[in-house]
C-alpha positions in Angstrom: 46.3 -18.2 -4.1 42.7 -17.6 -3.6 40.3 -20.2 -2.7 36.6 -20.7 -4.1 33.9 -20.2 -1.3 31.6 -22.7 -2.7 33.6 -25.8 -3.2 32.5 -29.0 -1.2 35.2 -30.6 1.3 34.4 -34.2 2.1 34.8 -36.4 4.9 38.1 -36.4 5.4 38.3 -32.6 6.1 35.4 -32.6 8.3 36.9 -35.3 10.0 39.9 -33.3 10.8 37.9 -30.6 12.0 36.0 -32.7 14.4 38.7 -33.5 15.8 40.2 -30.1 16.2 36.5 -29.0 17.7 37.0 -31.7 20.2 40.3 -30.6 21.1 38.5 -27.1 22.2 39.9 -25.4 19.2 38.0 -22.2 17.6 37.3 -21.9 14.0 39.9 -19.4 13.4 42.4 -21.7 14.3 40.8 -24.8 12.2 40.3 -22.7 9.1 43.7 -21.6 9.2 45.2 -25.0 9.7 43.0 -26.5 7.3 43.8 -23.9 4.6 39.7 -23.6 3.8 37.2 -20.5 4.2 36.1 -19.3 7.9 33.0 -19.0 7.2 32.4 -23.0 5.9 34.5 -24.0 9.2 32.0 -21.4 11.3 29.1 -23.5 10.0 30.7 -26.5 10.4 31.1 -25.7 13.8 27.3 -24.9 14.5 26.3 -28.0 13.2 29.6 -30.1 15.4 27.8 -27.8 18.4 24.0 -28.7 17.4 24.1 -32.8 16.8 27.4 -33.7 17.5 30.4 -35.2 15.4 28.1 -37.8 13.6 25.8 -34.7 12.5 29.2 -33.5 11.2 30.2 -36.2 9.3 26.8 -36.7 7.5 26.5 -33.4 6.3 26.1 -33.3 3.0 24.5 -37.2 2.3 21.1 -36.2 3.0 18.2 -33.6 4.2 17.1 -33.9 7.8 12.7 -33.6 8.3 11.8 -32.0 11.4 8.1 -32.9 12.5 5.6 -30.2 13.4 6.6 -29.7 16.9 9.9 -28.9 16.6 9.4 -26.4 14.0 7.0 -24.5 16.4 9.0 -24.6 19.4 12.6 -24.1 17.7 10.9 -20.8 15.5 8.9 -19.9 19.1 12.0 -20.5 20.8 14.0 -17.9 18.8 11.5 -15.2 17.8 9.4 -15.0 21.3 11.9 -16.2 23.7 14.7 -14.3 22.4 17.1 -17.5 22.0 20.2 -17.3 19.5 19.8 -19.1 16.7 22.6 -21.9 17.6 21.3 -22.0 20.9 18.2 -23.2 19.5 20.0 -25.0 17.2 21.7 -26.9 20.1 18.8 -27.1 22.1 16.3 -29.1 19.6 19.0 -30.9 17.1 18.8 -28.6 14.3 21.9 -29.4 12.0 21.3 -26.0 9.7 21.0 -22.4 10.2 19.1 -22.4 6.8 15.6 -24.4 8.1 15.6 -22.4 11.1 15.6 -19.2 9.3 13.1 -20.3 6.9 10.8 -21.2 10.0 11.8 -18.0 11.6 10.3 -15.5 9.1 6.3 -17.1 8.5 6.3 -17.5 12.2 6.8 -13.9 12.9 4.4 -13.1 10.0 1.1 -15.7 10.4 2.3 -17.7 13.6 2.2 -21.7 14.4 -0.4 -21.8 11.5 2.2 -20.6 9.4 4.4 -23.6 9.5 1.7 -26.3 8.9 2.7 -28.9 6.3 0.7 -27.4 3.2 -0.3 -30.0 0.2 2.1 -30.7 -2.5 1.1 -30.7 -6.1 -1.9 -29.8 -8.2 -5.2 -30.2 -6.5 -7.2 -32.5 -7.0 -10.2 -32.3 -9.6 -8.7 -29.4 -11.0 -8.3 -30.5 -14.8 -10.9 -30.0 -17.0 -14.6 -31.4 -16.4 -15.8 -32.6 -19.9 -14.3 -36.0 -21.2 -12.1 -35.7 -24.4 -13.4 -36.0 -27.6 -12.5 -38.9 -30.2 -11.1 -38.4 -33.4 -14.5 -39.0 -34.6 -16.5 -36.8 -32.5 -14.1 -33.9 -33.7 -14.5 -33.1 -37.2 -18.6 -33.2 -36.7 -18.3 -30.8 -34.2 -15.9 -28.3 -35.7 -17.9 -28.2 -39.4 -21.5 -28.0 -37.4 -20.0 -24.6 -35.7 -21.2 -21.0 -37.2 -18.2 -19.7 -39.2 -16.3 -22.7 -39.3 -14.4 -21.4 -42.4 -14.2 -17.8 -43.5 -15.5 -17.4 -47.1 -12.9 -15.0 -48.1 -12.5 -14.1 -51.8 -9.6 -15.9 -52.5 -6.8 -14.5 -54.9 -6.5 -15.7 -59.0 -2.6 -16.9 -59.2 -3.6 -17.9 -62.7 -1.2 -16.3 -65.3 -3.9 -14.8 -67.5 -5.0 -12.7 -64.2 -2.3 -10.2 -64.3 0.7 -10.6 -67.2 3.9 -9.6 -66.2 7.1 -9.1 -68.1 10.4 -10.2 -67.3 11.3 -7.4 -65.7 8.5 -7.3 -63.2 6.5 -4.1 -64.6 3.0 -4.6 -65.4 2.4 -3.8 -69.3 
């Protein structure tokens, strides 16, 4: 019986697992109990070490935001100062590995800088300058252009212009 890495467990299975954290269990032990992967119950156990049971319990419902400071310090924290990654997860309430990782790299690479809140979206004035054109305004301006329409012969499908048998050979 193999089981699929990527399936959710909800609370009820967390729950249990809380428990078994606060009984001083390992994640071994819980996994094996639980029947579920070791490597979900290792996270799970990051996050239970990081913000707690509650943290634990609300995985899942909704994405933490982490203000400027905390970025700098936690990323500082772990590429200067040498701290493990769920030591600083501990340390400053991180519930993931995955935002401290993604803080992690542009701070080695650009610094604090690095990790200031950027814009979202298009900028503004960046659409195009002139105001549209009505329906009017439109066919004036396309016949007043130079070459407008291409004065090519065009081609006699009258029947006189070529006769044809039936068979498609010309006489």
């Amino acid at each position: 019986m193999s089981i699929d890495p990527r399936c959710r467990h909800d609370r009820s299975v967390r729950e249990l697992a809380a428990g078994m954290f606060d009984e001083g269990r390992g994640c071994e032990s819980v996994a094996k109990s639980l029947g579920i992967p070791a490597k979900a119950v290792r996270k799970w156990q990051l996050t239970y070490r990081a913000v707690g049971r509650d943290g634990l319990l609300k995985m899942g419902k909704k994405h933490a935001r982490y203000d400027f400071e905390t970025k700098v310090a936690a990323a500082r924290a772990v590429v200067e100062g040498g701290m493990s990654k769920p030591g600083a997860m501990e340390r400053f309430g991180i519930a993931s590995s995955s935002p401290l990782d993604q803080w992690c790299r542009p701070y080695r690479g650009g610094g604090a800088e690095a990790l200031r809140p950027r814009p979202r979206g298009r900028p503004r004035g960046s659409g195009s300058k002139a105001a549209p054109m009505t329906r009017e305004q439109e066919p004036g301006r396309e016949a007043g252009r130079p070459g407008a329409q291409v004065a090519y012969p065009r081609k006699s499908i009258a029947p006189e212009a070529e006769p044809r048998s039936r068979t498609g050979r010309r006489p």
